[in-house]
Backbone as CSV, one residue per row, in Angstrom:
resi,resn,N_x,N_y,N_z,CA_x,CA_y,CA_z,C_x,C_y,C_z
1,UNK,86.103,94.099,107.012,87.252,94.307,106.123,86.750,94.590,104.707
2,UNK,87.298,95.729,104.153,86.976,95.857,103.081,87.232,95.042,101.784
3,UNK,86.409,94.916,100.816,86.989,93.859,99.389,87.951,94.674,98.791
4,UNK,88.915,93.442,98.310,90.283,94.608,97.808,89.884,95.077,96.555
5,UNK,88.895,95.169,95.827,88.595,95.940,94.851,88.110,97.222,95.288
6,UNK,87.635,97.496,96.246,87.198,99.150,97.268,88.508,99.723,96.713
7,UNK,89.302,98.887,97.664,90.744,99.723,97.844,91.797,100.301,96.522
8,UNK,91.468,98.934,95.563,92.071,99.946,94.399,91.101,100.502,93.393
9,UNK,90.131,100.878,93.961,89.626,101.816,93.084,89.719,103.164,94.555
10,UNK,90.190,103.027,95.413,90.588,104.303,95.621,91.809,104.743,95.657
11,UNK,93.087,103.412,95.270,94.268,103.966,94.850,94.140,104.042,93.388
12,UNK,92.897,103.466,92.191,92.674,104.240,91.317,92.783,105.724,90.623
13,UNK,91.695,106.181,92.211,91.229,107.206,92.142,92.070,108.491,92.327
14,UNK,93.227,107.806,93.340,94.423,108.860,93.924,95.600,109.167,92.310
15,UNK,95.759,108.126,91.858,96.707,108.295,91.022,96.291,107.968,89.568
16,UNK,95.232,108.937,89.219,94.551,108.754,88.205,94.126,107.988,87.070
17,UNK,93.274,107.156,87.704,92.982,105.894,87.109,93.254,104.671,86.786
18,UNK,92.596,103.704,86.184,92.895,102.349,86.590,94.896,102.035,86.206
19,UNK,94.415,102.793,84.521,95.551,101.835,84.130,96.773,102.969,84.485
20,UNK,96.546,104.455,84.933,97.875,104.669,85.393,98.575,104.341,86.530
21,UNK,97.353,103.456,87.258,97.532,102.950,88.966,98.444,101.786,88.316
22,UNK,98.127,100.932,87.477,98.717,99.772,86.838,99.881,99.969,86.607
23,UNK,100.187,101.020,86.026,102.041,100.853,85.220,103.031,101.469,86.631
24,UNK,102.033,101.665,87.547,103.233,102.241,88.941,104.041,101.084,89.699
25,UNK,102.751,99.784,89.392,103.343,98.511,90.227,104.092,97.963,89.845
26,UNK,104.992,97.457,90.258,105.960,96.486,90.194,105.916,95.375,90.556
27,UNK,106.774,94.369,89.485,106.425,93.116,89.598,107.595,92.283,90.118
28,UNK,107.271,91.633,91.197,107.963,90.844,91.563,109.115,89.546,90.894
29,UNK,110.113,89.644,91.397,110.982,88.292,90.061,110.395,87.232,90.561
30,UNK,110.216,86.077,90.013,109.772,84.870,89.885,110.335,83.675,90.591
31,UNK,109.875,82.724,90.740,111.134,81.585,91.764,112.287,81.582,91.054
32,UNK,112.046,80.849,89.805,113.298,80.925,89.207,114.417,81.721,88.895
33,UNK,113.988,83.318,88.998,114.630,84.124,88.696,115.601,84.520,89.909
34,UNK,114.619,84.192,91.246,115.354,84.296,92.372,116.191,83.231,93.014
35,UNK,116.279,82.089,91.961,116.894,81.152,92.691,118.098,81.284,91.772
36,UNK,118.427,81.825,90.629,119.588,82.221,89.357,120.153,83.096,90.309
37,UNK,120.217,83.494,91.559,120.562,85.290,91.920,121.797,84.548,93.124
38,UNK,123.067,84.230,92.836,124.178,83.997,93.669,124.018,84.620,95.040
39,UNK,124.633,83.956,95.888,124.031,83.952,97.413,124.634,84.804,98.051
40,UNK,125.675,85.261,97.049,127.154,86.751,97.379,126.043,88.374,97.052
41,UNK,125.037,88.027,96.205,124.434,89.272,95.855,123.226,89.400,97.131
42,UNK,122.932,87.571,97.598,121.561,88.130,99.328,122.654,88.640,100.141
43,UNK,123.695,88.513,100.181,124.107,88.926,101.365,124.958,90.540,101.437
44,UNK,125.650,90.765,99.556,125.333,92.157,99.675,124.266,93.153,99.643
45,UNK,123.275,92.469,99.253,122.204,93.589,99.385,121.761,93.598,100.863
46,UNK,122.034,92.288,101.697,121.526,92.496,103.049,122.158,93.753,103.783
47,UNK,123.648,93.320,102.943,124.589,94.695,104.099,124.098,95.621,103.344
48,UNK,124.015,96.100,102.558,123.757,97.486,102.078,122.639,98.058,102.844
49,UNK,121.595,97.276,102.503,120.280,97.532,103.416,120.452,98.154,105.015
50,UNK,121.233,97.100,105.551,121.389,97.356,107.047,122.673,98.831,107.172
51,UNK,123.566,98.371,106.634,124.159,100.151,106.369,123.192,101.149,106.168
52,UNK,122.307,101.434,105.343,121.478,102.248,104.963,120.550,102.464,106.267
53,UNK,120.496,101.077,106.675,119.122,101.910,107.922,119.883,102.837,108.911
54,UNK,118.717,103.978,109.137,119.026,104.975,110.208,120.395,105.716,109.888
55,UNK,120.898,105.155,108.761,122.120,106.159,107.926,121.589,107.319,106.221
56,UNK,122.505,108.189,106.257,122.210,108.660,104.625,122.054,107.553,103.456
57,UNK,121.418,107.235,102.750,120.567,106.295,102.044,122.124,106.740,100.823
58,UNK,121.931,108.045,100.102,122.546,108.329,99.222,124.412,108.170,99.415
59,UNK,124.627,108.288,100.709,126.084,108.369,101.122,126.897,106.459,100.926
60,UNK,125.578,105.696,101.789,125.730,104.519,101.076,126.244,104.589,99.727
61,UNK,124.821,104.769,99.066,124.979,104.215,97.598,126.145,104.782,97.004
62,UNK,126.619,106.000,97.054,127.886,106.662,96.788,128.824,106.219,96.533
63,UNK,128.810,105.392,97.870,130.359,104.432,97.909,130.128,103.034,98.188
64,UNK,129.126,102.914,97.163,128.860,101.226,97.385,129.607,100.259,97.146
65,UNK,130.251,101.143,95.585,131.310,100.071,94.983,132.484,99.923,96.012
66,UNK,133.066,101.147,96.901,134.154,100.625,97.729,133.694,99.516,99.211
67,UNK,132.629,99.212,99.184,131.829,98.213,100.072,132.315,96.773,99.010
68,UNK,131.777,96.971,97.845,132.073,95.448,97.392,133.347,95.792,96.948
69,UNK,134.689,96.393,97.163,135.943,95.949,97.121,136.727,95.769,98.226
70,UNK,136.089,96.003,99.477,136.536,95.980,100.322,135.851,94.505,101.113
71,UNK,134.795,94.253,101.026,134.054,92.951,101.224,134.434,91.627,100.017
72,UNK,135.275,92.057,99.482,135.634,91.267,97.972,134.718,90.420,97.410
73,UNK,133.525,91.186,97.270,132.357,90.660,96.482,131.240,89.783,97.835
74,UNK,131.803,90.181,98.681,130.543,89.317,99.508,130.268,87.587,99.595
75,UNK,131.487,86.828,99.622,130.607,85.864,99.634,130.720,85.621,100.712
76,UNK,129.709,84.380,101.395,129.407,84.278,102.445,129.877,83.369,102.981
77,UNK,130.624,82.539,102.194,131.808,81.446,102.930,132.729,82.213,103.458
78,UNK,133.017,83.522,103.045,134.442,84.393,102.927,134.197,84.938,104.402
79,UNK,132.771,85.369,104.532,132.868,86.465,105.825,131.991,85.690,106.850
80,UNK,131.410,84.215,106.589,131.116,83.810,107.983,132.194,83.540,108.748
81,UNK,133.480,83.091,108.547,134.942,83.150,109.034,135.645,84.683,109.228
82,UNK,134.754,85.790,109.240,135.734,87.171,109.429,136.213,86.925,110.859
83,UNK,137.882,87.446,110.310,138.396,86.835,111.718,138.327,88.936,112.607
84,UNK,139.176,88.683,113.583,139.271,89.912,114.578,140.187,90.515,113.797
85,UNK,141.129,90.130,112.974,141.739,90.919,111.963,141.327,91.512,110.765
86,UNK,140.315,90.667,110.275,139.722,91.272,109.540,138.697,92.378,110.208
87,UNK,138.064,92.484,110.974,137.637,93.435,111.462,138.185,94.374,112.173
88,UNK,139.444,94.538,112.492,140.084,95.650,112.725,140.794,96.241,111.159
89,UNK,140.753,95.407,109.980,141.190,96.241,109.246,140.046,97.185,108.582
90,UNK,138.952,96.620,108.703,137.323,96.891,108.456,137.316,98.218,108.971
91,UNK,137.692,97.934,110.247,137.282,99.775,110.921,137.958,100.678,110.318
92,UNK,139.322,100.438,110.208,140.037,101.326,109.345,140.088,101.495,108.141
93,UNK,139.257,100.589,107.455,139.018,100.894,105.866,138.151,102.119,105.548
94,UNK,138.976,103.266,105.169,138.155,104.252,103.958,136.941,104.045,102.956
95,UNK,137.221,103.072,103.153,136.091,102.151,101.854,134.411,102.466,102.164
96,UNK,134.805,102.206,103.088,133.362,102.038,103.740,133.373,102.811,105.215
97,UNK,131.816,102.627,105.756,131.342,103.252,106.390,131.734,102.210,107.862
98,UNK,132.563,103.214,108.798,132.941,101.980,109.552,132.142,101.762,111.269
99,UNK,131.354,101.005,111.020,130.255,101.317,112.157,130.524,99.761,112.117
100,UNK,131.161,98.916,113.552,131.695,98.181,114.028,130.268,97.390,114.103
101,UNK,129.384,97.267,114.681,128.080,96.587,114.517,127.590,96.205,113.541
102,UNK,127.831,97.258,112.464,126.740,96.773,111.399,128.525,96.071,110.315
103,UNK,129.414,96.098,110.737,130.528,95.541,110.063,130.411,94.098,110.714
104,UNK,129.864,93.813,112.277,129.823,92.423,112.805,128.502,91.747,112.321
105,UNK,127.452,92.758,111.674,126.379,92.218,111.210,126.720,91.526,110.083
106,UNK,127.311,91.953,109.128,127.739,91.338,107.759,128.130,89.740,107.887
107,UNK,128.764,89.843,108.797,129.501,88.326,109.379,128.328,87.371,110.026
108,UNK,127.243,87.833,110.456,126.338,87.244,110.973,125.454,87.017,109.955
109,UNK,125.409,87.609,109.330,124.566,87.166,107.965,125.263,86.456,106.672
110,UNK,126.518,86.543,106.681,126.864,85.321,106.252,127.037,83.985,106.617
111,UNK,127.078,83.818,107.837,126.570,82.521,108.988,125.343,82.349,108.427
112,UNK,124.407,83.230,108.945,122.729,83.106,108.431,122.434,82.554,107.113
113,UNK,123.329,83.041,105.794,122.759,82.782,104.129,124.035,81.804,104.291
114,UNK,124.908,81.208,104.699,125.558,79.856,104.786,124.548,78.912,105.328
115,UNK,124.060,78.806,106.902,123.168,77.825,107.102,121.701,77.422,106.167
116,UNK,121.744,78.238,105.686,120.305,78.469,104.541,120.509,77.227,103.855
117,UNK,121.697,77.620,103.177,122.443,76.978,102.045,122.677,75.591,102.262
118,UNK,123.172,74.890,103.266,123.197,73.726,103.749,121.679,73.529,104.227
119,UNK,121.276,74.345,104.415,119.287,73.552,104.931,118.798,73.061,102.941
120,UNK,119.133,74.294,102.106,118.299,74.074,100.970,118.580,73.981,99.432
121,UNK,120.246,73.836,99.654,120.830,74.008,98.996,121.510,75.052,98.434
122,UNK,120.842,76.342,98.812,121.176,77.427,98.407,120.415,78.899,99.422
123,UNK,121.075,79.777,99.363,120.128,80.704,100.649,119.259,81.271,99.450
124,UNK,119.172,81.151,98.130,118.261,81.702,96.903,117.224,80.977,96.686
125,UNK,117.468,79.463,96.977,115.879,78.763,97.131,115.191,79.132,98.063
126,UNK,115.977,79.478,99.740,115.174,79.337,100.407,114.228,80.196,100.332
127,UNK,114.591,81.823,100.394,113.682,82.531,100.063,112.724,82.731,99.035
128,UNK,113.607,81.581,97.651,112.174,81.868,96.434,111.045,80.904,97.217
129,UNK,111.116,80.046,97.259,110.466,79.160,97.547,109.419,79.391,98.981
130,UNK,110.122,80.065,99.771,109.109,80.365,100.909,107.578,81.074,100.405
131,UNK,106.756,80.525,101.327,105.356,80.737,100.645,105.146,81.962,101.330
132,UNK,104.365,82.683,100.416,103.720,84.207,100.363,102.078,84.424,101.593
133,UNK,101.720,83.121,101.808,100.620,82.636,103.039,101.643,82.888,104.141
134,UNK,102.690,82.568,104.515,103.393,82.448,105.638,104.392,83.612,105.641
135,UNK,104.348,84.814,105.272,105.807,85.694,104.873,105.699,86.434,106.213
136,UNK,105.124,86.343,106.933,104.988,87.090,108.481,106.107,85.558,109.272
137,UNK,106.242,84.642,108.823,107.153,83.813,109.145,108.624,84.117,108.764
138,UNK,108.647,84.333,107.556,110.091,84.397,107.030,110.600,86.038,107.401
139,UNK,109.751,86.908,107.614,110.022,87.884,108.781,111.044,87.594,109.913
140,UNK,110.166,86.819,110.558,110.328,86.474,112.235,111.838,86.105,111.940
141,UNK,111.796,84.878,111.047,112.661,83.942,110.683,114.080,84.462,110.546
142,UNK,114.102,85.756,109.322,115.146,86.686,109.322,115.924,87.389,110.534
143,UNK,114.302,88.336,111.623,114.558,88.375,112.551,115.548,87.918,113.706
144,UNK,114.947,86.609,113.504,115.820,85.880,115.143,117.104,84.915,114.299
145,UNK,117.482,84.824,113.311,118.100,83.955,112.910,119.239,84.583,111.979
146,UNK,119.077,86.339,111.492,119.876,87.327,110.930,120.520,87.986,111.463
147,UNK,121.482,89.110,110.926,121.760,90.169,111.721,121.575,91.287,111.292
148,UNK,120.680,92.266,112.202,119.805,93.522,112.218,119.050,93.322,111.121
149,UNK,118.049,92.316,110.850,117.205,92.373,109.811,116.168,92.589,110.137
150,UNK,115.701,93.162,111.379,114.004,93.001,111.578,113.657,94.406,111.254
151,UNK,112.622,94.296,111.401,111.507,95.567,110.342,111.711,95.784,109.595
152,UNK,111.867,97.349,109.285,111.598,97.574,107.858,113.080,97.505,107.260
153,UNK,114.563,96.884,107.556,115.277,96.400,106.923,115.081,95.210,106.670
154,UNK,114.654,94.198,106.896,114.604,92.813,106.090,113.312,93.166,105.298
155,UNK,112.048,93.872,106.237,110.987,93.988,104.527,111.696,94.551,103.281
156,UNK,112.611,95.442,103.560,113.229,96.303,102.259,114.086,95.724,101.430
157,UNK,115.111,95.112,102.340,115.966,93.848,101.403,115.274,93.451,100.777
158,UNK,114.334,92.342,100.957,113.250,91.773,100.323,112.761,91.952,98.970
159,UNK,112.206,93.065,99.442,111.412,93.525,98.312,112.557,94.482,97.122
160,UNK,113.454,94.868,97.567,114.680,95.202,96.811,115.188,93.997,95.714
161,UNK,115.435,92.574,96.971,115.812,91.511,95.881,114.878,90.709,94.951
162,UNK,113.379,91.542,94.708,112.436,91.324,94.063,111.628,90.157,94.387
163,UNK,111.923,89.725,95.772,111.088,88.948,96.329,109.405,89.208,96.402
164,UNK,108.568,88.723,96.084,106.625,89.410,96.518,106.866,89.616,97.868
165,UNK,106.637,90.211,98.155,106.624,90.951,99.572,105.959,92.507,100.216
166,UNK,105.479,92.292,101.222,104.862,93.548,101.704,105.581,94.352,102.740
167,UNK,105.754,95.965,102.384,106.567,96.629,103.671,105.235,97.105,104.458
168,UNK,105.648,97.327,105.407,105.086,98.014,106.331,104.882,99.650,106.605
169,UNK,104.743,100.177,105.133,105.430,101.563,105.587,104.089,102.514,106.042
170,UNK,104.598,103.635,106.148,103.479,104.666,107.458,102.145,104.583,106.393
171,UNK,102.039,104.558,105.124,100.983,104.807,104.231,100.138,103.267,104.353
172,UNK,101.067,102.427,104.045,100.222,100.709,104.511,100.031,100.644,105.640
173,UNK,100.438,100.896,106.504,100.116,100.954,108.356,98.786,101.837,107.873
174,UNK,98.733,103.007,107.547,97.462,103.703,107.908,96.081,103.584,107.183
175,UNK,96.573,102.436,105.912,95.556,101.923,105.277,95.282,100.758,106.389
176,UNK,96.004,99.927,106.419,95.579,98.785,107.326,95.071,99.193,108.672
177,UNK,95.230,100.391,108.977,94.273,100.932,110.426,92.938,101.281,109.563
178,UNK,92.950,102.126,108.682,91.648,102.473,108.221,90.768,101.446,107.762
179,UNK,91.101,100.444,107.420,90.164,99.110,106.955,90.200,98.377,108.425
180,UNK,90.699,98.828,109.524,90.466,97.921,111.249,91.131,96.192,111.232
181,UNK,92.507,96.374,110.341,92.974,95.472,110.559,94.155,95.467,111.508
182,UNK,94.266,96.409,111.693,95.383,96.827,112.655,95.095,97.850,113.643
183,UNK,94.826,98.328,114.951,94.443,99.274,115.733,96.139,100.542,115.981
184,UNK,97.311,100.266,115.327,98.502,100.571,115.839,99.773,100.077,114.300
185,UNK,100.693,100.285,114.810,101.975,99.728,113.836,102.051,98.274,114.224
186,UNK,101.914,97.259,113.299,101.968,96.577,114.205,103.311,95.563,114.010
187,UNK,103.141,94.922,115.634,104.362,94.694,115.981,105.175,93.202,116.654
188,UNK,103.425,92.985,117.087,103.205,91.761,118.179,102.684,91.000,117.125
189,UNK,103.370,89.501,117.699,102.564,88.634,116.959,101.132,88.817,116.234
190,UNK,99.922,88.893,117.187,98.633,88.879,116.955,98.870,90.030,115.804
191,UNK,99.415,91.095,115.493,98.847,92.063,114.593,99.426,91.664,113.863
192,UNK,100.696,90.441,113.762,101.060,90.641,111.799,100.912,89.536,111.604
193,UNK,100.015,88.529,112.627,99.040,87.557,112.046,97.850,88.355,111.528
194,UNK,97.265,89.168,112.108,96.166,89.672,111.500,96.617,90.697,109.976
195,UNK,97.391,90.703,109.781,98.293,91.685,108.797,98.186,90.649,107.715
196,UNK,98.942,89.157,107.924,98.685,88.083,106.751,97.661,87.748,106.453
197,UNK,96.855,87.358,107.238,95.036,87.216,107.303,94.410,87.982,105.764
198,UNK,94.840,89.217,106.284,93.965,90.484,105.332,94.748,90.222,104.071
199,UNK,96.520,89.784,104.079,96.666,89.779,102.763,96.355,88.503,102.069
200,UNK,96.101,87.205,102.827,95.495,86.418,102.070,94.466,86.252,101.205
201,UNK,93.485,87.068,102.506,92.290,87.123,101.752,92.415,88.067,100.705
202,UNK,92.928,89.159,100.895,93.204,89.843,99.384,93.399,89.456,98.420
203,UNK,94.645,88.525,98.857,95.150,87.784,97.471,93.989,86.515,97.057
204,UNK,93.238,86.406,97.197,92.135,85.435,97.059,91.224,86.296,96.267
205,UNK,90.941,87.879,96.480,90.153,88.279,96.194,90.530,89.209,94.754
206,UNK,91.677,89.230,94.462,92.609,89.965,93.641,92.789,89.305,92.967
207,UNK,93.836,88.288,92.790,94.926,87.505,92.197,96.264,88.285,92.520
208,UNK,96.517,89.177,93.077,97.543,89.960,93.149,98.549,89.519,94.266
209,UNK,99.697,89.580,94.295,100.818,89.119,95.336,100.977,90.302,96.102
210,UNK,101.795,90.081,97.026,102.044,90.588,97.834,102.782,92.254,98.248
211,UNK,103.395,92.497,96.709,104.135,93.896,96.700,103.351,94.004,95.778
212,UNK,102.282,93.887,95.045,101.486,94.993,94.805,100.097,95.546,95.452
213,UNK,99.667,93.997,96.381,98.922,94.719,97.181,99.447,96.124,97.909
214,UNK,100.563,95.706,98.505,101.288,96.138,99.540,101.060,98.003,99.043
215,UNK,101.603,97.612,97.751,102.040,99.243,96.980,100.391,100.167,96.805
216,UNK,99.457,99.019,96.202,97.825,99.602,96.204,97.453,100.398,97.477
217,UNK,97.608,99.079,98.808,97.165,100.513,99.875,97.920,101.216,100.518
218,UNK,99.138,101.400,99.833,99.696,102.833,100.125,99.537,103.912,99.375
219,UNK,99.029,103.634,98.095,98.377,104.098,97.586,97.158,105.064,97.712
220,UNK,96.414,103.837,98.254,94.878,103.879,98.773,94.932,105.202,99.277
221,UNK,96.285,105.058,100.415,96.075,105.930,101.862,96.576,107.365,101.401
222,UNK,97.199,107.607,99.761,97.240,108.848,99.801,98.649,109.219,99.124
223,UNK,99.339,108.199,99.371,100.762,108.316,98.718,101.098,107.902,97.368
């Protein structure tokens, strides 16, 4: 495995030099900042996210605002109770984009950032607070315990709600094949244990968290 100083001196090298590689990264918000962030804004950005996947990105955002007037701000006491009426008026709302799944997802993820909330007081601690050693956990976690959050929609939420976090995208997949930490996308346990592995040690070898490694070797790889 390569030392993560290799790697950004060849996403250095791609995007001309040290310090213009520097002002591209972005910095993650802080615990505190993420625990100030009302539990109505994790769960609209969750739906937005999950609307957006495998849909027009821009058609979303378009009509985002008629999403939060029609969701009346998202909170998540409001829509872990969406009754069958409310979701038949859902389908027929103009407002929004009416795709019956990802309208029953919303409701499942306010169940999801409600139980949070009773585990930790808030679904904004839980995620500040989850450790950056274990984020191939709070993956899974989203995964089996959200609705439609796995892959690259819960990495994107994530890192949207300025959580440190790493995506997976085709440029970090093909850095992480080219350094032989990954033989594939990976998908199975064993590879995004071996996926945290490499970013630990990075971050040991850096000081750097997790979305800017993340952003360096996509970098690295060309993008």
């Amino acid at each position: 495995m390569k030392h993560f100083s290799e790697i950004e001196a060849y996403a250095a090298d791609h995007k001309g030099g040290p310090a213009a590689l520097e002002a591209l990264l972005a910095k993650p918000k802080s615990a505190d900042a993420l625990k100030a962030i009302p539990d109505s804004r994790w769960l609209s950005k969750m739906s937005k996210c999950l609307f957006q996947a495998g849909f027009n990105w821009k058609v979303i955002e378009n009509k985002w605002a008629g999403f939060e007037e029609a969701f009346e701000g998202f909170d998540p006491a409001r829509w872990a109770f969406m009754s069958d009426e409310d979701l038949d008026r859902m389908l027929k709302d103009t407002r929004i984009v009416r795709n019956g799944q990802k309208i029953v997802a919303v409701r499942d993820n306010a169940c999801f950032l409600s139980d949070l909330a009773q585990e930790h007081g808030s679904a904004s601690a839980a995620f500040a607070d989850w450790p950056l050693a274990d984020h191939i956990d709070l993956l899974a976690m989203m995964k089996k315990r959200g609705g439609r959050l796995g892959g690259a929609t819960g990495q994107i939420f994530l890192r949207r709600m300025g959580k440190d976090s790493f995506i997976l995208s085709r440029d970090v997949v093909a850095a992480l094949m080219r350094d032989q930490i990954v033989s594939k996308v990976p998908s199975s346990q064993r590879d995004m244990a071996a996926v945290q592995e490499a970013f630990n040690v990075w971050h040991q070898q850096s000081g750097r968290g997790l979305t800017q490694m993340s952003q360096i070797l996509a970098f690295s790889a060309g993008s």
